[in-house]
N, C-alpha and C positions, 0 to 999 in steps of 0.2 A: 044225459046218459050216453048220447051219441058221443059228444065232445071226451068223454072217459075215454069211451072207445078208442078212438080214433087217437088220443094221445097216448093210449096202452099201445099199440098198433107201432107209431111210431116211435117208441121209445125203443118195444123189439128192434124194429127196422135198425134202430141207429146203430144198437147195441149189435149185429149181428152182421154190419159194413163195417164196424171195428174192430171186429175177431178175424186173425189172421190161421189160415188152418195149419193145425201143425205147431202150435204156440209150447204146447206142452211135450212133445216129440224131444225125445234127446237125441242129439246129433253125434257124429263121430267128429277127431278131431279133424279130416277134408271137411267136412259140414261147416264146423265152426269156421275155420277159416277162409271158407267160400263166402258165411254168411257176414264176414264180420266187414271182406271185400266188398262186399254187393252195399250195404250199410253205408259205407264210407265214399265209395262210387256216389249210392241213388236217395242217400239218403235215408234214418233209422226208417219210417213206416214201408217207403216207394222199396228199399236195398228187399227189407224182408220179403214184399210183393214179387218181387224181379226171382227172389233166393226159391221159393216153394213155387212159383209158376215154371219154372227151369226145371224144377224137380218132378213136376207132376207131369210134365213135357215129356219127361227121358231126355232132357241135354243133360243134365248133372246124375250121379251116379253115385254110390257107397255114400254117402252123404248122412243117411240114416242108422241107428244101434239095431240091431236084429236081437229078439228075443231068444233064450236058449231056451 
């Protein structure tokens, strides 16, 4: 019972250090081309890391679609 646990546990875990926040966010097109930069720079997983921690900074900007 413990060993379920415990690999219920980390399976969450893994699954929730491979979720990038923001994954389903539409981007404007600075967005896109910030992100595609950052990508090509740092690499697909490291570029996107690098693109939404910038974001959630305040170094990058208009990057996001606003709702009407």
């Amino acid at each position: 019972m413990m060993l379920q646990v415990k690999l219920g546990v980390m399976v969450v875990l893994e699954w929730m250090l491979n979720q990038t926040e923001g994954d389903n966010m539409p981007l404007t097109t600075k967005g896109k081309k910030i992100m595609k930069s950052m990508k090509d720079r740092y690499g697909k997983k490291k570029g996107k890391t690098v693109f939404y921690a910038s974001k959630n900074k305040g170094k990058i900007k208009g990057v996001d679609k606003t709702r009407k």
